[in-house]
C-alpha positions as CSV (number, residue, x, y, z in Angstrom):
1,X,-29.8,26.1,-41.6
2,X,-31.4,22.3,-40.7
3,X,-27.4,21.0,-41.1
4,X,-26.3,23.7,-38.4
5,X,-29.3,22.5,-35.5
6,X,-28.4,19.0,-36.6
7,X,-24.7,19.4,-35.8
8,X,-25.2,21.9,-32.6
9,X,-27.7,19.2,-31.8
10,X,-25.1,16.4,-32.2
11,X,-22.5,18.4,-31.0
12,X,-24.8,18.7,-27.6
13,X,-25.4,15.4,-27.0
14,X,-21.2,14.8,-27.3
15,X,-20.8,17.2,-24.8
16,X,-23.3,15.8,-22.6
17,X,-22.4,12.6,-23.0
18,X,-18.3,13.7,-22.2
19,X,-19.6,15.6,-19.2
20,X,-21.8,12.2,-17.3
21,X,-18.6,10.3,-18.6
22,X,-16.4,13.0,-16.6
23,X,-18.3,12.8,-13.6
24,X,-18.3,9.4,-13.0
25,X,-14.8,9.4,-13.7
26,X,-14.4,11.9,-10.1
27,X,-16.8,9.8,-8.5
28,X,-14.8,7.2,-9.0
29,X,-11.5,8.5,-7.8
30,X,-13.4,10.0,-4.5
31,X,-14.6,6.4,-4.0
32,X,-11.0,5.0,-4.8
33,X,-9.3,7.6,-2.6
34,X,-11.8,7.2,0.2
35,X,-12.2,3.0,0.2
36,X,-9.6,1.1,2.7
37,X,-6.2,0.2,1.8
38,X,-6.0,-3.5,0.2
39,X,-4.1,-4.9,2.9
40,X,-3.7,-8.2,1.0
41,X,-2.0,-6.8,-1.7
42,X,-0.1,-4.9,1.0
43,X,0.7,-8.2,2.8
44,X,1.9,-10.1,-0.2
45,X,4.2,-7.4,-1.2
46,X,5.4,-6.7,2.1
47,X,6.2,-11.0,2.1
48,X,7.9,-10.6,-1.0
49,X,10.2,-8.4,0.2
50,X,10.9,-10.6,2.9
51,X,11.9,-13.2,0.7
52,X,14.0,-11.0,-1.1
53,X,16.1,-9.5,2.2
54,X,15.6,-12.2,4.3
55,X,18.5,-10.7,6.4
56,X,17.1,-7.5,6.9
57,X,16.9,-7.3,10.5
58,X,19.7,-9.1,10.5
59,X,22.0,-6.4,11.8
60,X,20.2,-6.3,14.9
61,X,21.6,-9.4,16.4
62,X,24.9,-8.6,15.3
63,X,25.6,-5.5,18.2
64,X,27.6,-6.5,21.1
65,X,24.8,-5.5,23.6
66,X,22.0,-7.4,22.1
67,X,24.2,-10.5,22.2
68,X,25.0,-10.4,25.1
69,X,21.8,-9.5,26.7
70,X,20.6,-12.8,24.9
71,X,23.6,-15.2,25.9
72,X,22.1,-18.4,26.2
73,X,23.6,-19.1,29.6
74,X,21.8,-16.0,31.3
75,X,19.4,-17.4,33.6
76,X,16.4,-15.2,33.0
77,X,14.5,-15.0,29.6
78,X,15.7,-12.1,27.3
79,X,12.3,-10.1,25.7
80,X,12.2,-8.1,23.3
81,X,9.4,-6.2,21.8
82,X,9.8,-4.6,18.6
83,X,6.8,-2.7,17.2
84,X,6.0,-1.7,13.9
85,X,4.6,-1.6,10.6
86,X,4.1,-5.6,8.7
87,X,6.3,-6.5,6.6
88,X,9.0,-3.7,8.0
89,X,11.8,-7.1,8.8
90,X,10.9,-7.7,12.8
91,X,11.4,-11.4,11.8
92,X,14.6,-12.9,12.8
């Protein structure tokens, strides 16, 4: 009868001890899921794929209209403002 308290005892303490381990586990992926992004992981990927499509906005510069609107010989200065997220290929 002592080896059966000494193993529902032991077998207790296991479960315990998996339960804390447990919680702290979803404590940890609230804390994760809730923290702010890493945006310098974010930025270094989002160069590296710059380097690897260096000509993705590329195409832009290629329509008829954009060209002309920003022919050289045009007296005023052509602007353009494209918004969006870094790293999306607004470099040119």
């Amino acid at each position: 009868m002592q080896e059966l308290h000494e193993a529902r005892r032991a077998s207790d303490v296991e479960c315990e001890s998996r339960k804390a381990e447990d919680e702290l586990r979803r404590q940890h992926a609230v804390v994760t899921w809730l923290s702010a992004a890493d945006s310098a992981n974010d930025h270094e990927d989002a160069l590296s794929v710059h380097e690897n499509e260096s000509e993705s906005g590329a195409w832009l510069f290629q329509q008829d209209v954009i060209k002309d609107w920003i022919d050289e010989c045009s007296v005023s200065e052509p602007r353009l403002w494209i918004n969006g997220k870094p790293g999306a290929g607004k470099l040119s």
